[in-house]
NUNULUM-629384 format. One record per residue (C-alpha): residue number from 1; x, y, z; residue in three letters. Coordinates in nm, 2 decimals, padded with zeros to 4 digits. Layout:
+-----+--------+--------+--------+-----+
!   i !      X !      Y !      Z !  aa !
+-----+--------+--------+--------+-----+
! NUM !      X !      Y !      Z ! ALA !
...
+-----+--------+--------+--------+-----+
//
This chain:
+-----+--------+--------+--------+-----+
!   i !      X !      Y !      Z !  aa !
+-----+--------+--------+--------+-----+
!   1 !  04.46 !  00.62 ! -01.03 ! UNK !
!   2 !  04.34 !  00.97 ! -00.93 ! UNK !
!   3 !  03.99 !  01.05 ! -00.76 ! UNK !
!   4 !  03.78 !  01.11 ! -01.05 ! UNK !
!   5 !  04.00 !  00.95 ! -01.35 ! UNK !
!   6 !  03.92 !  00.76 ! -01.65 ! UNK !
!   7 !  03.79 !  00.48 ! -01.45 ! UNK !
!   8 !  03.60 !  00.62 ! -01.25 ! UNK !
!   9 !  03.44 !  00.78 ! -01.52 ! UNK !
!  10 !  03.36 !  00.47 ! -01.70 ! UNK !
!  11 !  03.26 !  00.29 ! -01.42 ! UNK !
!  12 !  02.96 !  00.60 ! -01.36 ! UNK !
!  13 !  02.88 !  00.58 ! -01.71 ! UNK !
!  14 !  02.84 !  00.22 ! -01.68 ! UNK !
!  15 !  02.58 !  00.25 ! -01.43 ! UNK !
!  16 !  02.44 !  00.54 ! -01.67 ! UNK !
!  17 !  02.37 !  00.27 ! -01.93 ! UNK !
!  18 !  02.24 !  00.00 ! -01.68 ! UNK !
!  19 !  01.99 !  00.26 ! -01.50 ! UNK !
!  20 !  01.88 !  00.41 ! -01.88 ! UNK !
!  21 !  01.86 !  00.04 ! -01.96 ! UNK !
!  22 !  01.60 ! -00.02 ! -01.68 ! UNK !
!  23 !  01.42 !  00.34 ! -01.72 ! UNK !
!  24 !  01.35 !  00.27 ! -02.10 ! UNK !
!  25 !  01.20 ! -00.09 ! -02.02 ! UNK !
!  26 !  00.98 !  00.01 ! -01.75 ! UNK !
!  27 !  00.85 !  00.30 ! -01.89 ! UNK !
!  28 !  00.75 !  00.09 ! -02.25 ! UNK !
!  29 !  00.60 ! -00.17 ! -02.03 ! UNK !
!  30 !  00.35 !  00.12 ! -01.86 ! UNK !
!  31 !  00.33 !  00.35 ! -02.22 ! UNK !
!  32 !  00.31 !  00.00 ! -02.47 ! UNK !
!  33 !  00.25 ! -00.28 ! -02.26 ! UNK !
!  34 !  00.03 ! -00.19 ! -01.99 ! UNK !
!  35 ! -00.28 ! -00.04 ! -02.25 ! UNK !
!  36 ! -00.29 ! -00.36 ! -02.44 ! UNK !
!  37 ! -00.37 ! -00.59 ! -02.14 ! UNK !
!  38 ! -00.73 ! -00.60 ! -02.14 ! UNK !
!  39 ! -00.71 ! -00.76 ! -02.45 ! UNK !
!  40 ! -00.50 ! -01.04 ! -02.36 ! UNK !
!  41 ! -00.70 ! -01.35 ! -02.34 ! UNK !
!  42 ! -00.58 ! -01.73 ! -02.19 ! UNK !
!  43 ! -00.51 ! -01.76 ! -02.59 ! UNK !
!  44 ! -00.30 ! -01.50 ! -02.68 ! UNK !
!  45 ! -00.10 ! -01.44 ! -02.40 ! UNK !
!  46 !  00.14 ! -01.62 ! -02.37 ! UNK !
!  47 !  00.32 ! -01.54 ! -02.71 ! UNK !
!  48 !  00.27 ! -01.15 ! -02.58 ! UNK !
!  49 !  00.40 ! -01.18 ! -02.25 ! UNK !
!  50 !  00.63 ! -01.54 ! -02.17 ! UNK !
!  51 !  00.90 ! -01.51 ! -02.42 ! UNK !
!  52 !  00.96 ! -01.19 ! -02.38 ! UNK !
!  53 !  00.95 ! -01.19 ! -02.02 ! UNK !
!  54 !  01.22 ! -01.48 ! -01.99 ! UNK !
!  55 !  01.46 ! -01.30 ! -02.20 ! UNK !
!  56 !  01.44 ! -01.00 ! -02.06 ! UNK !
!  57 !  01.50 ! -01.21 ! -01.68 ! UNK !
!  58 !  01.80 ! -01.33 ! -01.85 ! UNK !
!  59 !  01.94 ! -01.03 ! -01.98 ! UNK !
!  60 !  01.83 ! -00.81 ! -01.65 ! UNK !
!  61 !  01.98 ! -01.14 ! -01.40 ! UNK !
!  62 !  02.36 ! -01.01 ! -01.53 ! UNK !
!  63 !  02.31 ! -00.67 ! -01.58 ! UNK !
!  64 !  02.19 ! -00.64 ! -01.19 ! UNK !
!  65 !  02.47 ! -00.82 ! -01.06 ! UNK !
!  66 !  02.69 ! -00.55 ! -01.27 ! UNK !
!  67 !  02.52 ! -00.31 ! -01.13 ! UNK !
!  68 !  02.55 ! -00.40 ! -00.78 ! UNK !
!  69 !  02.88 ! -00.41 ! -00.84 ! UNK !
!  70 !  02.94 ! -00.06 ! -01.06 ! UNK !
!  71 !  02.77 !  00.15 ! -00.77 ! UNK !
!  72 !  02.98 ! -00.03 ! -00.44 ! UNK !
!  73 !  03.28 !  00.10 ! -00.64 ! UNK !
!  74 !  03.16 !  00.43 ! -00.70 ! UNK !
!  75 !  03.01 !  00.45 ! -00.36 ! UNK !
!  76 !  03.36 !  00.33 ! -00.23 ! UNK !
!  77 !  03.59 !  00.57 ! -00.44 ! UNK !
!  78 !  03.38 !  00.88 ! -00.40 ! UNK !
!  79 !  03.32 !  00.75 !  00.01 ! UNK !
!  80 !  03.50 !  01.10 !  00.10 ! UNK !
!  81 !  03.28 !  01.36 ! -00.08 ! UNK !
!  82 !  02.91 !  01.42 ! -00.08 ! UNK !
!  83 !  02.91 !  01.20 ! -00.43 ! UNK !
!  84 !  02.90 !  00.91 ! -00.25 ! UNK !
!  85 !  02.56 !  00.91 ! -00.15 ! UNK !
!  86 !  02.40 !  00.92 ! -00.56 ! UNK !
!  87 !  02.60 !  00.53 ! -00.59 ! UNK !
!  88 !  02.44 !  00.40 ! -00.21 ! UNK !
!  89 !  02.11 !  00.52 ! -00.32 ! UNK !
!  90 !  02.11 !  00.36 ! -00.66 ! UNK !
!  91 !  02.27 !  00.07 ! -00.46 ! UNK !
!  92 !  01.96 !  00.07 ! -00.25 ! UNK !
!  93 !  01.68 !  00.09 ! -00.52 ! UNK !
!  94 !  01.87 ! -00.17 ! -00.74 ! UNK !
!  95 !  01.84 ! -00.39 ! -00.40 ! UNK !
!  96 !  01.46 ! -00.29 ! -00.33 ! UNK !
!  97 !  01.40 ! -00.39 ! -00.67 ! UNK !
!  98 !  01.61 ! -00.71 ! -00.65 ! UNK !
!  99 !  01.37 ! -00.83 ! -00.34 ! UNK !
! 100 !  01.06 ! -00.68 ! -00.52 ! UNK !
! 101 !  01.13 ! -00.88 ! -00.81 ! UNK !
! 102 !  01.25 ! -01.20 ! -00.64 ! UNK !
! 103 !  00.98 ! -01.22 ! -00.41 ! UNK !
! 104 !  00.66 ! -01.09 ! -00.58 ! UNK !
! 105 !  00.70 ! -01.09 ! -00.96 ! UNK !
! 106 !  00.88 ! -01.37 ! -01.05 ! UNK !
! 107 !  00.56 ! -01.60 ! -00.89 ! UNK !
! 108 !  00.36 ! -01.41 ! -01.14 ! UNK !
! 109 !  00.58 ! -01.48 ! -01.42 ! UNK !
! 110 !  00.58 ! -01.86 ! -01.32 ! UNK !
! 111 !  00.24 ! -01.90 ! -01.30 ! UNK !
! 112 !  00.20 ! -01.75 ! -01.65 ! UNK !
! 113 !  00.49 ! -01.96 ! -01.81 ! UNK !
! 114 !  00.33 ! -02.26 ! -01.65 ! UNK !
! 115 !  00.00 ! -02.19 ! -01.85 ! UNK !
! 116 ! -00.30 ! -02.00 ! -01.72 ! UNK !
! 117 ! -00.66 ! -02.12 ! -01.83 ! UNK !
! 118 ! -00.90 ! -01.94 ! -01.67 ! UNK !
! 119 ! -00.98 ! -01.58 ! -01.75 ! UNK !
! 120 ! -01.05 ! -01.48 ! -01.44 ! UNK !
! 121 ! -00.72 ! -01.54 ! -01.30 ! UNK !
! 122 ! -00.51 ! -01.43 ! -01.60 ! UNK !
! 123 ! -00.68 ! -01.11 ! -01.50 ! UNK !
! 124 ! -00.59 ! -01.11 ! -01.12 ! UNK !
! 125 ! -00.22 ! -01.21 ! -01.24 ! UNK !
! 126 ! -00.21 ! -00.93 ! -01.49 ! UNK !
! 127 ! -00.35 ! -00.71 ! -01.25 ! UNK !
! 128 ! -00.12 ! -00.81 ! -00.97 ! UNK !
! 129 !  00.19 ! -00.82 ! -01.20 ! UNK !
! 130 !  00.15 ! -00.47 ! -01.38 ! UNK !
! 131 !  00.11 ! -00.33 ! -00.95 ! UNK !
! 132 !  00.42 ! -00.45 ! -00.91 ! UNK !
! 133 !  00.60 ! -00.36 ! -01.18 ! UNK !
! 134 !  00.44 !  00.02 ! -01.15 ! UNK !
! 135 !  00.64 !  00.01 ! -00.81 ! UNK !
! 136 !  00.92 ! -00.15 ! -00.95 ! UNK !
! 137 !  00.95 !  00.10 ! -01.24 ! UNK !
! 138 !  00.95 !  00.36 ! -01.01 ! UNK !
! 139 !  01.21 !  00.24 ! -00.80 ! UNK !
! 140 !  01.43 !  00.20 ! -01.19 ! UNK !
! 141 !  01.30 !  00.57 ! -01.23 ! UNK !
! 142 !  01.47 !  00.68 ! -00.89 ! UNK !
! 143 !  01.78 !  00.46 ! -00.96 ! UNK !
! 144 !  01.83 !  00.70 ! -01.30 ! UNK !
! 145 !  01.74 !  00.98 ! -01.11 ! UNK !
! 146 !  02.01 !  00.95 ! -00.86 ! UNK !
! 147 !  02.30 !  00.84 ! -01.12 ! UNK !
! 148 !  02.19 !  01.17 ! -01.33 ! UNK !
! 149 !  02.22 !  01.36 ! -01.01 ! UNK !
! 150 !  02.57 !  01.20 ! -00.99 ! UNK !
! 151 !  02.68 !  01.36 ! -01.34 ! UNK !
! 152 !  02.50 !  01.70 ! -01.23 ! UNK !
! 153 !  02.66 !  01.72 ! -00.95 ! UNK !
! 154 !  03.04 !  01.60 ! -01.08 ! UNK !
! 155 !  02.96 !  01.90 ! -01.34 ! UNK !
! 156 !  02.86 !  02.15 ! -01.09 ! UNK !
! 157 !  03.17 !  02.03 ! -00.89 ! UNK !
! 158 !  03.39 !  02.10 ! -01.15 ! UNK !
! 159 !  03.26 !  02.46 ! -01.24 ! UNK !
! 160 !  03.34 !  02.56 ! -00.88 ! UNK !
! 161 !  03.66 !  02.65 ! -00.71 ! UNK !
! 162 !  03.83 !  02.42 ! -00.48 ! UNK !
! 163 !  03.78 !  02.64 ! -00.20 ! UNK !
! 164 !  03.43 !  02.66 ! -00.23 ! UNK !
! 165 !  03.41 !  02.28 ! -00.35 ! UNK !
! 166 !  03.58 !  02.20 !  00.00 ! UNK !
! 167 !  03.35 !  02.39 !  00.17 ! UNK !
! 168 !  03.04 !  02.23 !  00.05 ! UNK !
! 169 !  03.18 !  01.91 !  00.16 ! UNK !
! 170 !  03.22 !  01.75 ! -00.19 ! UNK !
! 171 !  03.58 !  01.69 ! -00.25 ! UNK !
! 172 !  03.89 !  01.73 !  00.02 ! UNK !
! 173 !  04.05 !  02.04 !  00.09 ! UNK !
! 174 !  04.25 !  02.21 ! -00.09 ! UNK !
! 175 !  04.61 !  02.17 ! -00.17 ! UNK !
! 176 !  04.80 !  02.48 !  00.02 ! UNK !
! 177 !  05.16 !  02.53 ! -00.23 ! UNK !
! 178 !  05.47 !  02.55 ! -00.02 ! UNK !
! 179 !  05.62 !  02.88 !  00.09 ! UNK !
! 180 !  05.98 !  02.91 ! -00.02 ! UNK !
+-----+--------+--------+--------+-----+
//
């Protein structure tokens, strides 16, 4: 397959969806979720916050792993041009976020599946939980940044001529045709 083909193609729009996937939660959690919190109570919460919370681990477990896994190959097929360094960044973040997640909010999200009965602690785990997923939002924010500067800069690529696209360092040099 040709540098740039159907595949590869795919493959970057793959890790379009995943990134848009991650954007759009984190950024309902801060516009829908977040505001409501001070009304949660040792009562209600744990139909507002537990199940949903689990499914979306679920879901997010195999979608990261995919994702890992979409941006090494378009890290490794565009590993000659400047393109290469929109895939390691995602591949970065989604790692950062990975560790974030693994090591700070999933605690959080135990202790509240396990049941949480005093109010002044639901409040320090809300508290603690929404800081970390503000960081971790923006770090889902920067991965979509980086695969929309990945499209940007495949169309900007393609409006230029090869000789200038060379140049730049984005693609390799240009085929010279053979004198007869």
């Amino acid at each position: 397959m040709k540098r740039g083909g159907l595949l590869d193609l795919v493959n970057a729009c793959l890790l379009l969806l995943c990134t848009s996937m991650y954007l759009g939660t984190g950024w309902s959690l801060i516009l829908f979720s977040f505001p409501i919190a001070p009304q949660l109570t040792v009562d209600n919460y744990y139909l507002q916050f537990v199940p949903q919370v689990q499914a979306a681990t679920r879901f997010f477990t195999w979608m990261t792993a995919v994702m890992l896994l979409s941006s090494g190959v378009l890290a490794w097929r565009e590993r000659k041009t400047a393109l290469r360094w929109y895939p390691l960044g995602v591949l970065l973040a989604v790692v950062v976020a990975t560790l974030l997640t693994r090591i700070f909010i999933f605690p959080y999200n135990d202790e509240m599946a396990a049941g949480i009965t005093s109010p002044a602690r639901l409040t320090e785990v809300l508290g603690a939980w929404m800081r970390m997923n503000r960081i971790r939002v923006g770090l889902w924010t920067v991965q979509w940044l980086l695969t929309l500067g990945y499209f940007v800069h495949r169309v900007l690529r393609a409006e230029q001529p090869a000789a200038e696209r060379w140049r730049l360092g984005v693609s390799m040099p240009p085929r010279r045709e053979a004198h007869a």
